[in-house]
C-alpha positions, 0 to 999 in steps of 0.5 A: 627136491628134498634132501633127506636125512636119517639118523638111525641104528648102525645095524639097522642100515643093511635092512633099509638098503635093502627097502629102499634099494627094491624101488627101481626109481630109488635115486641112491643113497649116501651113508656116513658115520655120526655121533650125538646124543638126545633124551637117551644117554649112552650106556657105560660100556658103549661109550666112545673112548674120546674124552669130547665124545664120552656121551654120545652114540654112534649112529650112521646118517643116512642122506637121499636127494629126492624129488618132490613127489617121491621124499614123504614115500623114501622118508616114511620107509627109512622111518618104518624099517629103522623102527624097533620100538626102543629109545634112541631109534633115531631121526628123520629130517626132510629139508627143501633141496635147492638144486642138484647138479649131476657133475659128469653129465651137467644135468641139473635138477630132478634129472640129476637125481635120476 
């Protein structure tokens, strides 16, 4: 299993719901709210208003559990929707998943992701 893990556009994330959410065996999806920075720097009207945050970006984090066979295919499809050609369009981390534990059922595994 793979745990992936998307730094991208704030409005770019309706568009990659919308591909992913086409794969019937498309296992889910959680979106959180982030802020950080790399070699771009946010511009002076975008700025965060607290002080510790005045130099990063507000990005959304997208995370997708998958298993083994189908994390290069999600990963390569986040990454071309989330494209728009400009710095600062994000990131894509895939990292080995050690196990998933569905919490209702017990299922465990590949079966939990299903």
């Amino acid at each position: 299993m793979k745990l992936i893990v998307a730094i991208v556009r704030p409005f770019k994330v309706a568009e990659v719901v919308d591909a992913v959410e086409a794969d019937p065996a498309f296992p889910g999806m959680t979106v959180l709210d982030c802020h950080g920075f790399g070699r771009e720097k946010t511009a002076p009207h975008r700025r965060v208003p607290e002080e510790d945050l005045k130099n990063f970006v507000g990005r959304k984090a997208i995370l997708v559990a998958a298993p083994d066979n189908e994390a290069a295919g999600v990963s390569q499809r986040i990454a071309q929707v989330a494209h728009t050609g400009r710095p600062g369009d994000g990131k894509v981390f895939v990292l080995p998943l050690e196990t998933a534990l569905r919490i209702a059922t017990g299922e465990a595994g590949d079966e939990a992701l299903r």
